[in-house]
C-alpha positions as CSV (number, residue, x, y, z in Angstrom):
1,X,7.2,46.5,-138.1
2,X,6.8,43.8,-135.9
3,X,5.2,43.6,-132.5
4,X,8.3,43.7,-130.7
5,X,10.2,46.4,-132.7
6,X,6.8,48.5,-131.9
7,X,6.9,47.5,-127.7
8,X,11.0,48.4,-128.0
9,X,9.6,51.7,-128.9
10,X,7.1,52.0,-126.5
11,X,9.6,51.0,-124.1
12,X,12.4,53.7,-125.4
13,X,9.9,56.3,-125.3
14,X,8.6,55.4,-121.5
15,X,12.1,55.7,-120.6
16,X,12.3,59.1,-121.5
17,X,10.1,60.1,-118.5
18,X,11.5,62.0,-115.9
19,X,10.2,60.1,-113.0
20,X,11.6,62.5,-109.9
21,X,9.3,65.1,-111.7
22,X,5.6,64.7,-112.9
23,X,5.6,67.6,-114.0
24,X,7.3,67.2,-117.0
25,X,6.2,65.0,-119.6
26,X,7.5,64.4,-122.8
27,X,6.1,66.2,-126.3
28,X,6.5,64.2,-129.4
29,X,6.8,66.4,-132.7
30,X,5.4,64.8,-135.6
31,X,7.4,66.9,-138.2
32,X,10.8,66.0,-136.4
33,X,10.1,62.7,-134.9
34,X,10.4,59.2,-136.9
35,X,6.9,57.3,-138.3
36,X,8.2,54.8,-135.6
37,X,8.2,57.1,-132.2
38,X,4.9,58.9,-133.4
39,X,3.1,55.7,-133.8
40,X,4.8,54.2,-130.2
41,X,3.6,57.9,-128.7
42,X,0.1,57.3,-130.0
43,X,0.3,53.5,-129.1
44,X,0.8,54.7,-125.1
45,X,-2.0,57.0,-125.6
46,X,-4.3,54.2,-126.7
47,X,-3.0,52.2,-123.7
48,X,-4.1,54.3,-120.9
49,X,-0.6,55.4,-120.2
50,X,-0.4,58.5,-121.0
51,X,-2.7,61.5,-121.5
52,X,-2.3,62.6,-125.0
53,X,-1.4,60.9,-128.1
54,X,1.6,63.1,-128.9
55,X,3.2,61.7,-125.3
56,X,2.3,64.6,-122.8
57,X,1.9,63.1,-119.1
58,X,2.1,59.7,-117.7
59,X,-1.5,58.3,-116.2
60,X,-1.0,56.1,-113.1
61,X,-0.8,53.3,-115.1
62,X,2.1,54.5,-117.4
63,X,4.2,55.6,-114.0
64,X,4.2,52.5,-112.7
65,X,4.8,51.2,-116.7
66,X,7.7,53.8,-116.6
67,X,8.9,52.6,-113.4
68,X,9.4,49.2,-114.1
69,X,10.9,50.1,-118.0
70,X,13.6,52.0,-115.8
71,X,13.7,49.8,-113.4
72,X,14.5,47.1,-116.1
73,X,17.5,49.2,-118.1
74,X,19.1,49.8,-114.9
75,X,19.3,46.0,-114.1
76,X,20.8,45.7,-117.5
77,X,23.1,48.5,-117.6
């Protein structure tokens, strides 16, 4: 896969956040979800921007990530 298919993922997953809530986070299963997402999911972890490898919480860096991954779709949509 290349680099960018891997940051489209990253992004797609980053955009699942709910954003109006912190207190939801996302959970990514790795006996439903594709070798793709789990790898993205553990590619945030080892990024600082969230706090497990399997997706859980955004860390202040991925909220303002998220934000601006948002931000960006809207723009486009």
């Amino acid at each position: 896969m290349s680099n960018s298919n891997e940051i489209l993922e990253e992004i797609k997953l980053l955009n699942q956040f709910n954003l109006d809530s912190m207190a939801s986070g996302i959970k990514v299963h790795t006996q439903q979800a594709s070798e793709e997402v789990v790898a993205a999911a553990a590619r945030l972890f080892d990024k600082g921007l969230t706090d497990h490898v399997d997706g859980g919480y955004l860390t202040e860096l991925g909220i303002e990530a998220a934000t601006n991954a948002q931000s960006l779709m809207r723009v486009l949509s």
